[in-house]
C-alpha positions, 0 to 999 in steps of 0.5 A, spaced: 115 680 347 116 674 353 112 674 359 119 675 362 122 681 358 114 684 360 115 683 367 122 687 367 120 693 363 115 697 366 120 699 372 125 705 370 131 703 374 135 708 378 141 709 376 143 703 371 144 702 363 136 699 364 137 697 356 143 693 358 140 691 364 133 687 361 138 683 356 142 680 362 139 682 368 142 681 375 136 679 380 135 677 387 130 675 392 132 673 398 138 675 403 141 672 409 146 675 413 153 676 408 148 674 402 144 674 396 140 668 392 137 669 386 130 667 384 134 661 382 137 659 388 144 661 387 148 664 393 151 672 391 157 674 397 155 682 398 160 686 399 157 692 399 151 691 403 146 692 399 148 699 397 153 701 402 146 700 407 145 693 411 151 694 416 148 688 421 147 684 415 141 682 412 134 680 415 137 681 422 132 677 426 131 683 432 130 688 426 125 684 423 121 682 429 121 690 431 118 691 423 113 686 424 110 689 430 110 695 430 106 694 423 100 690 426 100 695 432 100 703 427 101 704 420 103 710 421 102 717 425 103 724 423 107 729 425 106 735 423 102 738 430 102 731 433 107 725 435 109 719 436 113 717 443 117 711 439 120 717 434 122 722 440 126 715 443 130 714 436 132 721 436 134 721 443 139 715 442 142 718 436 143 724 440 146 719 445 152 716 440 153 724 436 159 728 437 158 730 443 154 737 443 150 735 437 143 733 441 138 734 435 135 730 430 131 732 424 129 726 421 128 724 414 127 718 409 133 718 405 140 721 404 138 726 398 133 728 404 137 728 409 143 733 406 137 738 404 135 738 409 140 740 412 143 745 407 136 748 409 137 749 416 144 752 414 142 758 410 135 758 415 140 758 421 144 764 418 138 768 417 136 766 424 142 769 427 142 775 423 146 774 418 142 774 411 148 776 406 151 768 408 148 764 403 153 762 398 155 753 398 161 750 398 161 742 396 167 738 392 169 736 385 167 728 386 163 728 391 156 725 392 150 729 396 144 725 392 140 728 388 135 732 390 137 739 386 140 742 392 145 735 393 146 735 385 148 743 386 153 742 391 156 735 389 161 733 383 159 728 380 159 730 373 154 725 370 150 727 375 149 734 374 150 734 366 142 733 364 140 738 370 147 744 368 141 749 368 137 748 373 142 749 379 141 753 385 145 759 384 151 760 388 155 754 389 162 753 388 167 747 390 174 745 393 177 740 389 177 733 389 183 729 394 184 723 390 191 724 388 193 717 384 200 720 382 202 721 389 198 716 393 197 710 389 196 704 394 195 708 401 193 704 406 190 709 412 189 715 410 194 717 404 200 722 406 200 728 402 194 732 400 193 736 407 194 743 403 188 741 398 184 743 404 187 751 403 183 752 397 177 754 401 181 760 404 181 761 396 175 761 395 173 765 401 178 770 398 174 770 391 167 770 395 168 773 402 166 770 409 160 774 410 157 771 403 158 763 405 154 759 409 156 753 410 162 746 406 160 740 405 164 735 404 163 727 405 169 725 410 171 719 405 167 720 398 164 714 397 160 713 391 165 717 387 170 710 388 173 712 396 177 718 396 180 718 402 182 724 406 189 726 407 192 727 414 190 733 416 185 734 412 179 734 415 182 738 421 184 744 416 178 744 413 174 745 421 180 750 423 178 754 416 171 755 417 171 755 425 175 761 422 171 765 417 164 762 422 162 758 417 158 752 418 161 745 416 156 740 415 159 732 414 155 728 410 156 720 414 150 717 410 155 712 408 160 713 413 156 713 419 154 707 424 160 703 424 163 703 417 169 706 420 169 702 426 166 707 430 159 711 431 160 717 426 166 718 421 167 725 425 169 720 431 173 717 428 177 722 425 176 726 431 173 732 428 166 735 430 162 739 425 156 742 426 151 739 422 151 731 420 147 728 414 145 721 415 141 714 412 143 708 409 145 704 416 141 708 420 135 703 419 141 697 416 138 699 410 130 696 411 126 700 411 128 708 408 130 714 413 135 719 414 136 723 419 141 730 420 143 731 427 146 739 429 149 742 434 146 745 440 147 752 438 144 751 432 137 749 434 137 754 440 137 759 435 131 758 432 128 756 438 130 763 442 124 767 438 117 769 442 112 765 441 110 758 439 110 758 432 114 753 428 120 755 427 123 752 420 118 751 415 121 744 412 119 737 413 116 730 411 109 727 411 113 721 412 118 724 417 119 718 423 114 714 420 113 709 425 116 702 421 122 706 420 123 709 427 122 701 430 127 699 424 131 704 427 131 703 434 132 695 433 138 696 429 142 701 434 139 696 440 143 690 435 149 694 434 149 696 440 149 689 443 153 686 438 159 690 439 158 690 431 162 698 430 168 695 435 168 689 430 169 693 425 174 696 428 177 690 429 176 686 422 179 693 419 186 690 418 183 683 415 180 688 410 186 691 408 190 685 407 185 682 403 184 689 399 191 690 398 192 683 395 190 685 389 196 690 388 200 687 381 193 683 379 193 685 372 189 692 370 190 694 378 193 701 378 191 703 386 188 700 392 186 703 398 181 703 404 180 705 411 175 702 417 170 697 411 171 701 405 175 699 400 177 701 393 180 698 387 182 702 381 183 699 376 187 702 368 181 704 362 180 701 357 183 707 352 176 710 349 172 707 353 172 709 360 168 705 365 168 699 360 171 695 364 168 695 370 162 694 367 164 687 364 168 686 372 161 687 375 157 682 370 163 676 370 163 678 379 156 677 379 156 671 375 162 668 379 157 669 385 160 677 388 156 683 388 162 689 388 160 696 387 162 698 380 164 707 380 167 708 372 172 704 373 174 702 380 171 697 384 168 700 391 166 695 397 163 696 404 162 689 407 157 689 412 159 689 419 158 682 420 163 680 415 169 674 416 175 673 414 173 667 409 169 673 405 174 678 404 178 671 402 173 668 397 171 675 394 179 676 393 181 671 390 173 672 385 177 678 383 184 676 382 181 669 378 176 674 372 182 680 373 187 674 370 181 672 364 178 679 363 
């Protein structure tokens, strides 16, 4: 075995064919604003920062200086029965930028953490205010939530679940997905049919009862499972629907969040106020690993209303605001404040959506779609082969200097912040060049 393949094979890499991988691999080791560049030089345009993640691009000088020192000045601190002043800053100019009322942070280390927890805090909430009987889940098909098992449970991502299908938590049913290709083929913006999607809940609500349900969960656009975007009025229906029946709906912004949608939360954007929101990945601009979930005031009051000083939620993280990723955090909401980067976004909306929907007619190309900076690009399978050709897509992308998200067969992209005209051109006109040979 060379010394190469030796070096390769001892990390499992998470959610890759690690075989196929280690026979052509596609590595990196070091970024700069909108790119990669391999171990032998070669710039790679990232047009899905990092992993939906590096929102104020890579290496941000700010963010990093703010690592840095807050690594030569404390390592870490606990905060079980103690503190650390930078972390309560964070959370209260997380606080700043939430929906208005949602004054709370818990924070985590990742986005599987953060909806964890927050399904914790759901069912614990309910108990908390008397209503014991609630404690059933409501996810979506084709949802992503991570992959702790409550994530997995409530998600819809069928790989993920198939391995684990026995050992769910029990009581978790789903509304159905939104991705109506037949009738919204090429949206641009939030597809016009599909708003009736959302009364499957009073559906379910029959079948279980409202006293039994504790919360819904839904991402306001799903992202890993290839950008499903909401219908006009869909994300209201839902609200009005479970403000109905008092029953929590929790939004999953983990990708959404911090500006992707040109503004500080998807529920923002959309103008629709949860009660629980689960947040990561821009959080930090990807750099150091932390998650939060931000909830509503009554909730927390409510656990705050018994006599007494004991701890209220039995939850938590040893690396819970651990002191490099309060400083990351705090630097990167001070850049993209200062930068006006959500704003940007905003405005660099059109521009992406031009240059997506220019790939409609390329060959194999079946849908577009996109809002704010995400975008997808479905693309027909292979027949038999499902995922085939989005597997050869990534590989000839990476080749030609692109990195692009592959979900089965549909190119996802979610550019950093930072993003320029000329990128979406040249990863455009990258894609059209290997769909024509592909």
């Amino acid at each position: 075995m060379g010394e190469q393949n030796q070096s390769l094979e001892s990390f499992w890499m998470p959610f890759t064919g690690n075989r196929a991988f280690k026979k052509k691999p596609r590595l990196v080791e070091r970024a700069a604003g909108m790119h990669y560049y391999t171990p032998g030089g070669r710039e790679i345009l990232d047009m899905v920062a990092g992993l939906w993640c590096c929102n104020a691009g890579h290496g941000h000088p700010k963010i990093v200086e703010a690592i840095q020192a807050q690594a030569a000045k404390m390592d870490y601190a606990p905060h079980f029965g103690f503190g650390h002043p930078a972390a309560f800053e964070a959370a209260d100019m997380l606080a700043s930028i939430a929906p208005e009322g949602m004054n709370h942070v818990f924070f985590t280390n990742s986005g599987s953490e953060s909806v964890d927890t927050a399904l914790k805090i759901a069912l614990a909430y309910q108990k908390e205010r008397g209503q014991a009987s609630r404690t059933r889940l409501i996810g979506r098909e084709r949802s992503y939530h991570g992959v702790g098992f409550g994530g997995i449970s409530v998600g819809g991502i069928p790989y993920n679940r198939m391995q684990f299908s026995n050992s769910m938590i029990p009581g978790v049913d789903h509304l159905p997905h939104t991705h109506l290709l037949d009738r919204n083929a090429y949206s641009r913006g939030l597809p016009e049919h599909g708003i009736e999607l959302a009364d499957e809940l009073e559906n379910i609500v029959g079948l279980h009862h409202a006293s039994n349900i504790a919360a819904v969960i839904v991402e306001p656009i799903a992202g890993s499972a290839g950008v499903l975007i909401p219908p006009k009025g869909y994300l209201k229906r839902l609200r009005e629907i479970c403000d109905k029946h008092d029953i929590l709906l929790i939004f999953d912004e983990v990708i959404t969040g911090f500006g992707r949608l040109g503004d500080n939360f998807a529920s923002q954007a959309f103008d629709v106020k949860p009660d629980i929101i689960t947040a990561a990945k821009g959080l930090t601009s990807g750099t150091v690993p932390m998650g939060a979930v931000i909830v509503r005031d009554e909730i927390y009051n409510e656990f705050m209303s018994k006599p007494g000083g004991a701890i209220e939620l039995f939850h938590g993280y040893t690396y819970s605001a651990h002191p490099l990723a309060v400083a990351a955090c705090k630097a990167t909401q001070t850049v993209y404040k200062d930068e006006g980067l959500f704003h940007r976004a905003a405005e660099m909306a059109s521009v992406f959506e031009q240059a997506l929907h220019s790939l409609k007619g390329e060959p194999n190309v079946i849908d577009v779609r996109n809002y704010g900076l995400m975008g997808a690009v479905e693309l027909a399978a292979i027949d038999g082969q499902p995922g085939a050709r989005g597997a050869d897509l990534l590989q000839k992308a990476f080749d030609a200097g692109l990195m692009i998200r592959i979900t089965g067969d549909t190119i996802a992209f979610s550019p950093p912040l930072i993003v320029e005209e000329s990128h979406m051109q040249q990863a455009v006109e990258t894609l059209k060049t290997i769909l024509r040979d592909l």
